[in-house]
C-alpha positions as CSV (number, residue, x, y, z in Angstrom):
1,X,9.2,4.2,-23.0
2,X,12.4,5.8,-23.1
3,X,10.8,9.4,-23.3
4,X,9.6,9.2,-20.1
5,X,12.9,8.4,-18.3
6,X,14.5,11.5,-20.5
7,X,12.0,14.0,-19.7
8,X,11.9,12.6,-16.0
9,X,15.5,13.5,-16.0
10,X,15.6,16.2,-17.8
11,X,12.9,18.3,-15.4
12,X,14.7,17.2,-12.5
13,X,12.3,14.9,-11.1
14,X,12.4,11.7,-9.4
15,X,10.7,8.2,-10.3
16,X,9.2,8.6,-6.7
17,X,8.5,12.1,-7.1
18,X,6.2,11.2,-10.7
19,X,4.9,8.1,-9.4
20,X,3.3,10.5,-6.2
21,X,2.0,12.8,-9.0
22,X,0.1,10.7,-11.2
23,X,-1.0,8.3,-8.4
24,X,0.9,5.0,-8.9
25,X,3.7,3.2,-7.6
26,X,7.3,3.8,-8.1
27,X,8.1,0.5,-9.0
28,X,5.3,0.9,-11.9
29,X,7.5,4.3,-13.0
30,X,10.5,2.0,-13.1
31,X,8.8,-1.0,-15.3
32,X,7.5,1.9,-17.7
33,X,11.1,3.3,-18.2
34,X,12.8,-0.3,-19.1
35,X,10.0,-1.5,-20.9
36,X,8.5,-3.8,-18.5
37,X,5.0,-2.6,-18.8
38,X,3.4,0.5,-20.5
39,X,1.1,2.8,-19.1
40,X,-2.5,3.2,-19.6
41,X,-3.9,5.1,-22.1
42,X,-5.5,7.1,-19.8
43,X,-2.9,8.3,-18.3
44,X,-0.6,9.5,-21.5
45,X,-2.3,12.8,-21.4
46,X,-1.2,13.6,-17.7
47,X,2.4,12.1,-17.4
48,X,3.0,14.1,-21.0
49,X,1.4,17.3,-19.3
50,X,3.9,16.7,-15.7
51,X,7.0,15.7,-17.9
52,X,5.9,19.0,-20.3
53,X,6.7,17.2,-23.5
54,X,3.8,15.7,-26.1
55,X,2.7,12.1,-25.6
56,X,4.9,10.7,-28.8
57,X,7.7,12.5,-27.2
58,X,6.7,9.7,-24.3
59,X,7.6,6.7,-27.0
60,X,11.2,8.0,-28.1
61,X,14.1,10.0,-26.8
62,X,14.1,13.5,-28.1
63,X,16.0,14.6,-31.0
């Protein structure tokens, strides 16, 4: 999910920093950011909401 490492960047925010925020662990922030695994559903809504971007935004790297 590229959009997630953008938007990450982009707000100034560290992998640690979103993986304290939504509850998991940093190494899960890294495997969502190169593709190794994908979030939950669930949680789409709330890392969208902390990166302040929509969830599709989430899937590709902004325009």
């Amino acid at each position: 999910m590229e959009g997630i490492k953008i938007y990450r960047q982009k707000n100034g925010i560290t992998q640690a920093a979103l993986a304290n925020i939504l509850g998991v662990k940093q190494t899960t922030v890294a495997m969502w950011e190169t593709n190794g695994s994908y979030p939950r559903a669930e949680m789409l809504p709330a890392i969208a909401k902390t990166l302040g971007c929509s969830i599709d935004a989430l899937y590709d790297a902004p325009a």
